[in-house]
N, CA, C and O of each residue as an XYZ file, in Angstrom:
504
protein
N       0.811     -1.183      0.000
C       0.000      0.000      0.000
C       0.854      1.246      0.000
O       1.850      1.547      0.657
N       0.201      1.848     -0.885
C       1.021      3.247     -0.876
C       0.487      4.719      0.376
O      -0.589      5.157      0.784
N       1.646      4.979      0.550
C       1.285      6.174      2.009
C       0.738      7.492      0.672
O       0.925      7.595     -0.540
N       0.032      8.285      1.679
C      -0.651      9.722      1.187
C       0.857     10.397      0.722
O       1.971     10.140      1.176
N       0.592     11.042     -0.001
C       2.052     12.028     -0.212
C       1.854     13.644     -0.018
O       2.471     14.579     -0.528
N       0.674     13.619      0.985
C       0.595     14.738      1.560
C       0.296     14.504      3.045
O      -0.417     15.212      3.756
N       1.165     13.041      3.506
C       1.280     13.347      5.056
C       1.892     14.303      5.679
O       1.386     15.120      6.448
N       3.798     14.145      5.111
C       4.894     14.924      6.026
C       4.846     16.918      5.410
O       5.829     17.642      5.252
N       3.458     17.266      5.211
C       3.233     18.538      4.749
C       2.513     19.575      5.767
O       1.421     19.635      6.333
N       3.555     20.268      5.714
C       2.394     20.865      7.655
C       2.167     22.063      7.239
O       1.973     22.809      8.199
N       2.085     22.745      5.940
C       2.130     24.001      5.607
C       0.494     24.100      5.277
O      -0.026     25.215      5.316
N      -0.366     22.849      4.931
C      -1.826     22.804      4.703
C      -2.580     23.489      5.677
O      -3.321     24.433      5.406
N      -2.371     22.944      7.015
C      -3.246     23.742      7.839
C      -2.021     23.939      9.081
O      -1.189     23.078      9.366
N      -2.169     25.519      9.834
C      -1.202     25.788     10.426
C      -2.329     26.665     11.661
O      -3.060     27.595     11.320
N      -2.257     26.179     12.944
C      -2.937     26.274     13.888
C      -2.526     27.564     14.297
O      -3.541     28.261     14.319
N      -1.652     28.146     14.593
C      -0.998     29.557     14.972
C      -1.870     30.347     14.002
O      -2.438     31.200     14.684
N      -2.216     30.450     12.806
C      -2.955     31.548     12.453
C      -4.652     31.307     12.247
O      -5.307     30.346     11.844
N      -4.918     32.308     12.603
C      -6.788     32.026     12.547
C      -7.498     33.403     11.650
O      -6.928     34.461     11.384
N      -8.421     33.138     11.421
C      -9.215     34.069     10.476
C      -9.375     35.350     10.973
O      -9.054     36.324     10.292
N     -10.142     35.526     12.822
C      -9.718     36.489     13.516
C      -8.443     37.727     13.253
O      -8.468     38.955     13.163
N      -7.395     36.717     13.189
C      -5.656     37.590     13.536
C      -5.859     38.217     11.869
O      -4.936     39.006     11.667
N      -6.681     38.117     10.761
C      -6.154     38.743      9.661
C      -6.709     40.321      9.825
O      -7.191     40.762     10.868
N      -6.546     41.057      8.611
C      -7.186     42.234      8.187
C      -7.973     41.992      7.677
O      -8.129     41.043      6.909
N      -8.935     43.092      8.086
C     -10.115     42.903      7.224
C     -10.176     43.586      5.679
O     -10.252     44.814      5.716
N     -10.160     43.173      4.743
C      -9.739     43.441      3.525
C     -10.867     44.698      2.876
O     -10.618     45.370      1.875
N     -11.787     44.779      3.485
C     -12.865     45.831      2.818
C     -12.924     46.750      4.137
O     -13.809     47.598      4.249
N     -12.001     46.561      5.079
C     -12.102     48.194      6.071
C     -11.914     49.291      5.265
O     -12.334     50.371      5.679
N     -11.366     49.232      4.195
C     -10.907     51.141      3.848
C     -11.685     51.181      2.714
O     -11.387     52.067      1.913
N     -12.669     50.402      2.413
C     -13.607     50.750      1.538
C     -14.760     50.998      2.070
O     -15.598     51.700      1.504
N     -14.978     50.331      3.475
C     -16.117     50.557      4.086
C     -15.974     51.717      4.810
O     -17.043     52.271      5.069
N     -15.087     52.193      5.171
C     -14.660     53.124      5.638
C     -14.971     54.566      4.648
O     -15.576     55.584      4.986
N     -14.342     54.250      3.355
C     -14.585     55.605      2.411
C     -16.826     55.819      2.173
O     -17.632     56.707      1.897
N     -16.822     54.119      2.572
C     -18.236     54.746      2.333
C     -19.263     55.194      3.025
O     -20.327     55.730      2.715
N     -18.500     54.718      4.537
C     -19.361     55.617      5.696
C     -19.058     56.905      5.661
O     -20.080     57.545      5.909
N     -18.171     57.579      5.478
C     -17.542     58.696      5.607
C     -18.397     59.864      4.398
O     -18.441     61.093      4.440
N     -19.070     58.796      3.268
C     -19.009     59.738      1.999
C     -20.918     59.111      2.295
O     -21.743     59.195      1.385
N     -21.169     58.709      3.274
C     -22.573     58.563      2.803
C     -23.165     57.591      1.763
O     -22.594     56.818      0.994
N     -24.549     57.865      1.969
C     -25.257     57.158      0.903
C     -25.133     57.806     -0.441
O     -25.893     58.708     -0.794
N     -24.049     57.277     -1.276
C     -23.108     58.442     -2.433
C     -22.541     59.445     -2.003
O     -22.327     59.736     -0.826
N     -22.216     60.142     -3.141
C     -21.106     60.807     -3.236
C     -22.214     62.401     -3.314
O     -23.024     62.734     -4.179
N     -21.738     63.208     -1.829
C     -22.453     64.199     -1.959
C     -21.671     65.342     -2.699
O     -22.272     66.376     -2.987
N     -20.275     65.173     -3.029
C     -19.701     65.972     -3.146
C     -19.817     66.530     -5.135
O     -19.344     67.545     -5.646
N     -20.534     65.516     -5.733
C     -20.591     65.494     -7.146
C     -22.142     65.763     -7.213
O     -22.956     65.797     -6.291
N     -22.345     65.972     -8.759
C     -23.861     66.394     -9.384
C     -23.541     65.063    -10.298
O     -22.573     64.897    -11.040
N     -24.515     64.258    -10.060
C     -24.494     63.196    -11.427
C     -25.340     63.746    -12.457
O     -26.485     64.197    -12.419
N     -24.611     63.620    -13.267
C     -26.235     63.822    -14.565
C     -25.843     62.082    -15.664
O     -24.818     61.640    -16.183
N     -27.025     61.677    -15.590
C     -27.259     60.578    -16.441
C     -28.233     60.414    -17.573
O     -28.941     61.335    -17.980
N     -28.233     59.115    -18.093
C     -29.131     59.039    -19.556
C     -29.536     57.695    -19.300
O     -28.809     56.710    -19.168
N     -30.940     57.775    -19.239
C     -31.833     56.562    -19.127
C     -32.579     56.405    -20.189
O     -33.424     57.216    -20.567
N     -32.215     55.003    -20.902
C     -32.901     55.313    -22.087
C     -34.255     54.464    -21.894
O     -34.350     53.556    -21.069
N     -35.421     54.920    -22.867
C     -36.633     54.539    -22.737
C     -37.088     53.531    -23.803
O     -36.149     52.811    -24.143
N     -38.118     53.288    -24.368
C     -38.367     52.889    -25.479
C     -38.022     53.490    -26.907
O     -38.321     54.557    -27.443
N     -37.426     52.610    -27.233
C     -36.938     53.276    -29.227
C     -35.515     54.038    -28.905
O     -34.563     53.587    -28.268
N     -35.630     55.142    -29.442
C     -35.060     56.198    -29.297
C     -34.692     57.120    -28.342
O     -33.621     57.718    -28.239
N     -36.300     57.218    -27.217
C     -36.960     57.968    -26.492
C     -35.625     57.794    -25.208
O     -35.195     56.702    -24.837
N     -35.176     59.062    -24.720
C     -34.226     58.639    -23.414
C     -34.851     60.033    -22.268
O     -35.334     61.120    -22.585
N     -34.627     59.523    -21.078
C     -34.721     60.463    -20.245
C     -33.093     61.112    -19.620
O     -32.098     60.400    -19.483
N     -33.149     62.567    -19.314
C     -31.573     63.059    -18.709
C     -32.438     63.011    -17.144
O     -33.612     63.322    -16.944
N     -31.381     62.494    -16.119
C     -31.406     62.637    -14.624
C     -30.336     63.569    -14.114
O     -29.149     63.461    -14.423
N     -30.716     64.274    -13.501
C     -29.607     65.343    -12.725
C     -29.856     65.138    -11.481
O     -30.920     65.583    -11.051
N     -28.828     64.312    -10.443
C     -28.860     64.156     -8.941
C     -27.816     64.548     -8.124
O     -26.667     64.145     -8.307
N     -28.092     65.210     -7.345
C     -26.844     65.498     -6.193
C     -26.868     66.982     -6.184
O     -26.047     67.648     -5.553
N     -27.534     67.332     -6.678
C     -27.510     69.348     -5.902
C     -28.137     69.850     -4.665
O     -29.192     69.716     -4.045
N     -27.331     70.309     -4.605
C     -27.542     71.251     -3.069
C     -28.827     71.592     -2.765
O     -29.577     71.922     -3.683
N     -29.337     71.563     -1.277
C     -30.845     71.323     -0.586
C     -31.223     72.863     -0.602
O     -32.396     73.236     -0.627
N     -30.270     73.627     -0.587
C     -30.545     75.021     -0.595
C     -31.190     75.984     -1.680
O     -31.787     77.053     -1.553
N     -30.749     74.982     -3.147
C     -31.130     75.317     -4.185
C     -32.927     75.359     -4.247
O     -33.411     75.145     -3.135
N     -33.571     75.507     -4.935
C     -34.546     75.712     -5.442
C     -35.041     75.148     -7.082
O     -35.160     75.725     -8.163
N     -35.267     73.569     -6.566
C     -35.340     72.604     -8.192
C     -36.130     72.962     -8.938
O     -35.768     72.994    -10.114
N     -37.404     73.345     -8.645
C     -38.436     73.290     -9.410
C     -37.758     75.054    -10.466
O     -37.894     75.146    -11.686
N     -37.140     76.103     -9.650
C     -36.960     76.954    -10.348
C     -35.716     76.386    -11.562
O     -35.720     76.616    -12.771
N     -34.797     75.660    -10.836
C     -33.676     75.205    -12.299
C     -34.455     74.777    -13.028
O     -34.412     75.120    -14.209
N     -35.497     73.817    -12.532
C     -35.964     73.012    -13.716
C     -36.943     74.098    -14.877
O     -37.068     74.088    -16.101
N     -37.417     74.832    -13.959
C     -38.235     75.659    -15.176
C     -37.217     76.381    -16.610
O     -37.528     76.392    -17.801
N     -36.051     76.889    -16.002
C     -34.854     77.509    -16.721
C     -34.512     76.541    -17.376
O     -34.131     76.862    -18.502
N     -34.469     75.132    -17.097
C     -33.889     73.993    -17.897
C     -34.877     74.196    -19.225
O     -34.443     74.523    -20.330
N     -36.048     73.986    -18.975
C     -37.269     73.684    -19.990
C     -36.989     74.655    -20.522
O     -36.459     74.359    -21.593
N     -37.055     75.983    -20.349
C     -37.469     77.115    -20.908
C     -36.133     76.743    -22.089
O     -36.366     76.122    -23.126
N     -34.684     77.263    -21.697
C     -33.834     76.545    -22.095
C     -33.941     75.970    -23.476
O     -34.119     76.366    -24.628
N     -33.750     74.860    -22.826
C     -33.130     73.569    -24.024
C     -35.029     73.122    -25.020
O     -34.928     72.223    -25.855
N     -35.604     73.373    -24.951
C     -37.196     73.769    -25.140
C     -37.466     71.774    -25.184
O     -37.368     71.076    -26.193
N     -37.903     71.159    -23.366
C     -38.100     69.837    -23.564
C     -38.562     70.255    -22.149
O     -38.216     71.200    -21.440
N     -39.665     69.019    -21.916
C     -40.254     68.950    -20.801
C     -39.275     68.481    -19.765
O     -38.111     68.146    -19.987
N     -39.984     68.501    -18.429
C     -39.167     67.596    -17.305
C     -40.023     67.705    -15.970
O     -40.974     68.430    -15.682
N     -39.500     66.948    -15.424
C     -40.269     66.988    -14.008
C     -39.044     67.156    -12.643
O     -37.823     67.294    -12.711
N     -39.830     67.087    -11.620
C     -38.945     66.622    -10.431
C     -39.294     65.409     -9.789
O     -40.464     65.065     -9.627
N     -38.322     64.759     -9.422
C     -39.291     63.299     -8.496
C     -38.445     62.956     -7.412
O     -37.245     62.799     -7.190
N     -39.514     62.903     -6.833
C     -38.917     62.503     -4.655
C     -38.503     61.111     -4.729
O     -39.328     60.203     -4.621
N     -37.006     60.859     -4.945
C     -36.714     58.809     -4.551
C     -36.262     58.829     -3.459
O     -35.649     59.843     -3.126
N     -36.359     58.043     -2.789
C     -36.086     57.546     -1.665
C     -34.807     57.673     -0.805
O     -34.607     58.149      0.312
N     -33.736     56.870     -2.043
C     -32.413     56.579     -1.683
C     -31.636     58.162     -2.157
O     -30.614     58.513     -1.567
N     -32.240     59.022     -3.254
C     -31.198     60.178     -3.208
C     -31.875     61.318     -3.167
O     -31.364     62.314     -3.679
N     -32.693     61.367     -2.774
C     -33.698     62.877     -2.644
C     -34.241     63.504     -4.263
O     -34.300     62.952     -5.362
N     -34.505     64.573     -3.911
C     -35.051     64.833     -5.227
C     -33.972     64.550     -6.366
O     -32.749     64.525     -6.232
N     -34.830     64.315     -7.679
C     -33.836     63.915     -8.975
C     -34.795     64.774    -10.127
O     -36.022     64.671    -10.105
N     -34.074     65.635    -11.136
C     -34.750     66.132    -12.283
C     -34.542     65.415    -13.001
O     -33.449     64.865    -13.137
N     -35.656     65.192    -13.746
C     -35.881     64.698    -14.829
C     -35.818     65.789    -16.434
O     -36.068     66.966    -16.173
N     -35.621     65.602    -17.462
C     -35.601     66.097    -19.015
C     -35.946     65.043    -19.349
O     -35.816     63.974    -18.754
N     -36.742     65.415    -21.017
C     -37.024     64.422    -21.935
C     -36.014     64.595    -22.925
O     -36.060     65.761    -23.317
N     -34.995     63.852    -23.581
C     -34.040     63.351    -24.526
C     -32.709     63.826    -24.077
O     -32.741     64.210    -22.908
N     -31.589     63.914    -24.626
C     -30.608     63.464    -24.351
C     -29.794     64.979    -24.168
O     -29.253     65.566    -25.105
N     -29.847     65.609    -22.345
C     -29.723     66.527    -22.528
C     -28.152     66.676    -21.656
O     -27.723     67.829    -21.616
N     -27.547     65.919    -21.175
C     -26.132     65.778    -20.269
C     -25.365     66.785    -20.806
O     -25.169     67.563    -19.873
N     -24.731     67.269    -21.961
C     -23.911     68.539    -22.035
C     -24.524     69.829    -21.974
O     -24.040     70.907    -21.630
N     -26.057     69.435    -22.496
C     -26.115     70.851    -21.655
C     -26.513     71.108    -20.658
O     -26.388     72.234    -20.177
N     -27.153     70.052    -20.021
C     -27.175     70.657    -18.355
C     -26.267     70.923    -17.762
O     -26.375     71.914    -17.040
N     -24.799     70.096    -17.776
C     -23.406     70.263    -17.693
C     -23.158     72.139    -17.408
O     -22.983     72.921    -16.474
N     -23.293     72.140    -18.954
C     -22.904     73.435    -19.037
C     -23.933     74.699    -18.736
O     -23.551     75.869    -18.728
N     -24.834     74.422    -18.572
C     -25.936     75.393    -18.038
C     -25.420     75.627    -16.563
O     -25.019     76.654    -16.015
N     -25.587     74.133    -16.031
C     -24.929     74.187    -14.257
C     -23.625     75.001    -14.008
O     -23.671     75.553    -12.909
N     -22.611     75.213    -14.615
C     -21.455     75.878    -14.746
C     -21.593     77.297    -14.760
O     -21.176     78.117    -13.942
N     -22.372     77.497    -16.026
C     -22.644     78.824    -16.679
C     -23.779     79.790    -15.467
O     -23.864     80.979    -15.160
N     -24.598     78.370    -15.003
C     -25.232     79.380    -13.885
C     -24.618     79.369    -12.291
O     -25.176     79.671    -11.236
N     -23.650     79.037    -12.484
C     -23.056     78.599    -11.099
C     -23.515     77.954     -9.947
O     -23.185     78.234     -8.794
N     -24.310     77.057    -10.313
C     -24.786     76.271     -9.483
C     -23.636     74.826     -8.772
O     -23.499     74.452     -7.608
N     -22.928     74.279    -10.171
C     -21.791     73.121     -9.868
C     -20.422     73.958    -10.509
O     -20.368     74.965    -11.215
N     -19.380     73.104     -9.956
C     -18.872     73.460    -10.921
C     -18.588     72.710    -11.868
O     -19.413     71.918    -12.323
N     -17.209     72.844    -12.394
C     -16.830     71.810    -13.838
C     -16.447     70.895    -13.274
O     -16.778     69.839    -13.813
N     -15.818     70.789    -12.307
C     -14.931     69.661    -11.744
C     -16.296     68.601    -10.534
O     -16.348     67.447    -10.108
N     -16.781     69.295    -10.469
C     -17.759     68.829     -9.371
C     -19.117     67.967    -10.318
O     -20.183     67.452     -9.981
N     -18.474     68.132    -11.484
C     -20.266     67.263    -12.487
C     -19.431     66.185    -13.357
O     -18.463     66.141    -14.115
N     -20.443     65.312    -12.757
C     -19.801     63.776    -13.246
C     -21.404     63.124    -14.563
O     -22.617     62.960    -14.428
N     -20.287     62.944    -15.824
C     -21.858     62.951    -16.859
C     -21.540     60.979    -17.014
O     -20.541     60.260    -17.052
N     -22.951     60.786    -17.060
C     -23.332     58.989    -17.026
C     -23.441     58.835    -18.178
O     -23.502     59.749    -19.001
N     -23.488     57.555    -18.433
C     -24.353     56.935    -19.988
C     -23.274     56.682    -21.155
O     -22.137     57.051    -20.860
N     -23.431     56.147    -22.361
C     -23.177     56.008    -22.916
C     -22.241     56.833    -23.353
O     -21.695     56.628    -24.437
């Protein structure tokens, strides 16, 4: 009979170290994300959700509570000449809505009216 040829091997399991004694490998990520919240308050996302066909919606999230949405949003419409709404979600507070594909220029409207700045607007989508 032949012996195992992984008897005289003691490097398999080694009793001195335990799962406890390690690092925890997602502390400094969990860490950046308690610190930064539920997202990133420090950015304006603007994104592109697309709909049926062609049809896409622009989302603009993360502006300041101080602001006054419903007035950007009217300047948006008036603007870029496309409907939009505002809508209360849950997880990020209010979010504007546009109808079609409006990310550079809200971008640059937000800039131009000093609401974000350049460095502070992060554009989604495609």
């Amino acid at each position: 009979m032949e012996s195992c040829r992984f008897e005289n091997i003691s490097y398999l399991y080694d009793s001195t170290y335990s799962v406890t004694d390690w690092d925890d490998p997602f502390a400094e990520a969990n860490a950046e994300d308690s610190s930064a919240g539920a997202g990133s308050k420090d950015y304006v996302h603007v994104r592109i959700q697309q709909r049926n066909g062609r049809k896409s919606l622009t989302t603009v999230q993360g502006l300041k509570k101080e602001y006054s949405y419903n007035k950007i949003l009217k300047d948006l419409k008036k603007e870029f000449c496309c409907n939009g709404t505002v809508v209360q979600d849950p997880e990020l507070g209010q979010v504007i809505q546009l109808q079609g594909d409006q990310r550079k220029n809200v971008a640059t409207f937000l800039v131009q009216a000093g609401i974000a700045k350049k460095e502070s607007i992060k554009i989604h989508g495609f």
